[in-house]
N, C-alpha and C positions, 0 to 999 in steps of 0.2 A: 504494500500500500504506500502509494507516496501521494505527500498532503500537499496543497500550495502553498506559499510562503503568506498566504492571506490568514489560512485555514491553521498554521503552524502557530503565527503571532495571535491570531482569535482565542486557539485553547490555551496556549502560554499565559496570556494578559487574566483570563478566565480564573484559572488557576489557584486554587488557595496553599499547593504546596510546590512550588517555583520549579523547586531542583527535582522533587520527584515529576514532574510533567515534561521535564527535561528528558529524562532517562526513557518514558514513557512516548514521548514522540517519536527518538531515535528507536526503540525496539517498533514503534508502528511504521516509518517507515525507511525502517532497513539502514541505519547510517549509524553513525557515532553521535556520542553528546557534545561533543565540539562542535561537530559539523553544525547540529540544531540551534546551540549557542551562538554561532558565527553567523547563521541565519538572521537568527534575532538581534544580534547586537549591527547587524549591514541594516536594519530595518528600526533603527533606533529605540530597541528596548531595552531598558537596563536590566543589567542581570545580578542579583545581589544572592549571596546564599549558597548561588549555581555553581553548578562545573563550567568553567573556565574555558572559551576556544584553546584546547592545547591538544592538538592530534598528533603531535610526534611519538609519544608514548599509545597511543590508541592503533589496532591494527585497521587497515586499506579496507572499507567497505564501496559496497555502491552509492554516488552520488547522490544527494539530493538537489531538484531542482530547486533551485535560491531567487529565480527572478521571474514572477509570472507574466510580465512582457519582455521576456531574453526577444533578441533578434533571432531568424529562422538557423541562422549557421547557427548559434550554443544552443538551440534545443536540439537539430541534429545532431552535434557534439553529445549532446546528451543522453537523448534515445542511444547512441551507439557504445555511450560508456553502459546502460544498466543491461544487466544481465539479472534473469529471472530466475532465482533461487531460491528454496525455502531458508523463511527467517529462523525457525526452528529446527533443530533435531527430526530428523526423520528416524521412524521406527517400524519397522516389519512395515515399512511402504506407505504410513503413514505423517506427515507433519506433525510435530509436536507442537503444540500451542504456546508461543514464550508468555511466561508467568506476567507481563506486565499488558499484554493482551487480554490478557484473563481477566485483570482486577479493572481495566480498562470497561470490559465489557460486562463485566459484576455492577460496578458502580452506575453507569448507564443504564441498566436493568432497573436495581435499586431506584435510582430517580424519576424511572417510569414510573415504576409500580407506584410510588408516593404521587408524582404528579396525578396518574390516575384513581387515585381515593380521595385528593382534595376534590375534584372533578367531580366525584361520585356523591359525596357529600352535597357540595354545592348543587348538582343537580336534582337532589333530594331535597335538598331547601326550598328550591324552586317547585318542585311540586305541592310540598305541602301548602307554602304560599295559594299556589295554583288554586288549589280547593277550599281555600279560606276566604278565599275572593269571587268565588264560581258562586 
């Protein structure tokens, strides 16, 4: 999965814990925490807390795209660097889901489920209203 740099600094800024949504963009899409870092700080966001653009000590991943209007040569430059690999472990032929995918998509759950019982509520207010006024 790779996100825009719109879509990177949106859940970034969002955020209530900086440095873990850090680690959490790069396991979603596919890069290092630098790279996501150097993203955000080229796109004026401060970064306090976080890990640091420092990828000398970080191993060579796939790119992520940094500019959502590059000119057509760096997104071909681009397409041609990413190569399509599982971000997990594979096992007996299956992808292993990285743990920050998981809690990624736990917590998105979780906030459904809540958003839809305030809803539920409320639209139960609304009824009884309903028949109070009928």
């Amino acid at each position: 999965m790779e996100m825009k740099t719109t879509e990177i600094i949106k859940r970034y800024t969002a955020a209530k814990n900086k440095r873990q949504q850090i680690e959490m963009l790069a396991d979603l899409n596919g890069c290092t925490c630098g790279q996501i870092s150097e993203i955000l700080l080229k796109n004026g966001c401060e970064i306090s807390g976080a890990k640091k653009p420092d990828t000398k000590n970080e191993k060579e991943e796939t790119p992520v795209a940094d500019n959502d209007s590059a000119p057509a040569v760096e997104n071909d430059r681009l397409a041609a660097a990413i190569s399509f690999k599982p971000m997990g472990e594979v096992i007996n032929g299956r992808q292993k889901v990285p743990e920050a995918v998981k809690k990624a998509i736990t917590t998105r759950i979780i906030m459904a489920s809540e958003i839809i019982d305030e809803e539920t509520k409320i639209l139960e207010e609304l009824r009884e209203f309903q028949k109070c006024i009928c």
